[in-house]
N, C-alpha and C positions, 0 to 999 in steps of 0.2 A: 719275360723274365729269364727262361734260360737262353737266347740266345743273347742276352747281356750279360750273364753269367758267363759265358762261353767266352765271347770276346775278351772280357778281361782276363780270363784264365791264357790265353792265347799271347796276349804280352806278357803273360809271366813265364811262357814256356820255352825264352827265348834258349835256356840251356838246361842240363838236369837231366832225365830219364825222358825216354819218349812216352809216349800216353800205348801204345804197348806194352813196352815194360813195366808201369803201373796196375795195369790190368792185371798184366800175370802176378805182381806184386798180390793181390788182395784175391785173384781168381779163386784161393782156397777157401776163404772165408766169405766170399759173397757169394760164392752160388751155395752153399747152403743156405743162408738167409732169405736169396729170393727161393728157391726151392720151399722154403718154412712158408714166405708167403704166398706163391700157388694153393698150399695145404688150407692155408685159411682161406683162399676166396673159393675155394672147390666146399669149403663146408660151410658157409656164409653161404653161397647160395644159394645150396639147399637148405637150412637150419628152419625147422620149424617149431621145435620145442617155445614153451614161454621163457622170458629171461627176466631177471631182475634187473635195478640200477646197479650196474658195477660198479664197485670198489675198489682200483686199484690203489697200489701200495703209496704210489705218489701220486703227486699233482701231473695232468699230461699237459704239456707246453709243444707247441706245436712249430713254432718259430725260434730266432738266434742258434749261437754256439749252443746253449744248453739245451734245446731240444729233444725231447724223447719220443715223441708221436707223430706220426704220419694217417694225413686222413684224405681217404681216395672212394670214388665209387666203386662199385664193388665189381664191374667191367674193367676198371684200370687196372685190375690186378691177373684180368685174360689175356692171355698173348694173341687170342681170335675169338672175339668175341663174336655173337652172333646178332647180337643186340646193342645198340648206345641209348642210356634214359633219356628220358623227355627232357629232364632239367640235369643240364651238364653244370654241375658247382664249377669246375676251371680253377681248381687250388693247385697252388706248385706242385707237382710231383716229379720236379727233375732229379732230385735221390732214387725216385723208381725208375723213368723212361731214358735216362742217361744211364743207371747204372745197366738198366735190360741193353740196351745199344752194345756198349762197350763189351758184356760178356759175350755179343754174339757176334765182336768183330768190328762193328761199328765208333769207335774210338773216338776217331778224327784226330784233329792234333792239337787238341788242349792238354796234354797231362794233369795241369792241375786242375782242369773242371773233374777228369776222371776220379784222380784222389777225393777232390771234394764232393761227390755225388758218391763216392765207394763207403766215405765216411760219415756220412750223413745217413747213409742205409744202416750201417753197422753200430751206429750208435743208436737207434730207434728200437724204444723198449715195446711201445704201443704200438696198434695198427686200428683204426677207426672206419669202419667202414659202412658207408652208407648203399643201405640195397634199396632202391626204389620198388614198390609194390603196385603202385598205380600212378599212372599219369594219363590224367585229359585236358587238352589241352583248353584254354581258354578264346572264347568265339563273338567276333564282333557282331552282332544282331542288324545294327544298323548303325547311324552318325552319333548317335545317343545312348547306345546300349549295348551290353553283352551280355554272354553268358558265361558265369565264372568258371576258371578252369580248378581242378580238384589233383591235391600230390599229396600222397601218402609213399612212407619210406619206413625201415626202417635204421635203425643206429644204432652199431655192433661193436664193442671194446674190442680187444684182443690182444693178448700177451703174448710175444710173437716167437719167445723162444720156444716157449711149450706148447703154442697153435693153440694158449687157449682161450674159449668164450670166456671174459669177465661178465656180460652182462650187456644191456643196452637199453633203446628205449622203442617204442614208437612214435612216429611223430606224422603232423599233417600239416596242409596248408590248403588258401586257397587266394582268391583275388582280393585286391583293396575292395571297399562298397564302392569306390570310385576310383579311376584310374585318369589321368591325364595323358591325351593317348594324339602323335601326327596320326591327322587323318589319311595321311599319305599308304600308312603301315599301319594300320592299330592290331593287326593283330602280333604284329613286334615286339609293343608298346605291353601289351596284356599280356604278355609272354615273360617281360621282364619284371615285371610286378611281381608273378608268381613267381619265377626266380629266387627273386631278391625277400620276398615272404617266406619261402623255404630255405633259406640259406639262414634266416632268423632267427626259428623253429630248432635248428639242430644247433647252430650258436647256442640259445638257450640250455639245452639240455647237457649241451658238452660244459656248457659252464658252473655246472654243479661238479665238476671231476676235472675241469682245466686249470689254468692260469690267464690263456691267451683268447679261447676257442671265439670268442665273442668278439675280437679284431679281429681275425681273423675270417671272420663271416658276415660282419654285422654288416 
């Protein structure tokens, strides 16, 4: 995805501002933003309080022009992290990993993917973030059997100007009762089960407070 994105920005750059002078263009206004989100994943994840379902004020759309929500694990949001989850979701985050680039130098010469990763940060009301709690992984026993693997997470709104908690939920998953699995690899095969069962699970929940969240994970 973004290095498609990238390219086509790349034929639009033929003339205009460099992707330089773009940066510094927005440099004022984004590094507070990312700054705002450090704030939230440094309290995300430690947050131990209970939380309720959040409320916010609209609907969060995750996708198009009109989008307001950005939803990342809650490692995406570490510049070093020390850890990566069991179960990597893999949702676009090129408004976060393109705009961190370009503020630290790393540009390249798209100008307009810059713009477009600077505004796509700066337009995001929400921030969603899932902190993984537990993963085991899922074990093939033999040609006919395994032992299911177990994901618990949990799912944290966030109102990103004012870093603050809306609310969330907890959620869990585990393996189909049956998986269709190449013998070649099954423990791949029962890898992406639970995957794709946890990717369900927070679809679900987001879709009490989205528009989109359920295409966007289903």
């Amino acid at each position: 995805m973004r290095k498609l994105l990238l390219l086509c920005c790349l034929l639009l750059s033929a003339c205009g501002p460099s992707s330089e002078e773009v940066v510094a263009e927005y440099r004022g206004r984004a590094e507070p933003r990312m700054a705002r989100m450090a704030e939230i994943a440094a309290t995300a994840a430690v947050h131990k309080d209970e939380f309720k379902a959040p409320a916010p004020a609209e609907k969060l759309r995750f996708a198009g022009d009109s989008g307001n929500a950005g939803l990342v694990m809650v490692e995406e949001l570490d510049t070093n992290p020390e850890t990566r989850p069991g179960l990597d979701f893999h949702v676009d985050t090129f408004w976060l990993d393109y705009s961190r680039d370009c503020l630290a130098g790393n540009a390249g010469d798209a100008p307009e993917g810059v713009r477009l990763a600077f505004d796509k940060l700066l337009a995001l009301k929400y921030v969603v973030i899932v902190r993984e709690r537990l993963y085991a992984a899922p074990v093939a026993s033999d040609e006919k059997s395994f032992i299911p693997g177990t994901w618990e997470a949990d799912v944290l709104v966030y109102e990103i100007e004012k870093a603050e908690l809306l609310g969330g939920w907890s959620v869990s998953a585990t393996n189909s009762d049956t998986v269709d699995v190449n013998t070649d690899d099954p423990g791949k095969w029962l890898h992406s089960d639970l995957w794709s069962r946890a990717r369900k699970e927070v679809g679900k929940v987001l879709a009490t407070v989205s528009e989109d969240a359920e295409g966007l994970l289903g």
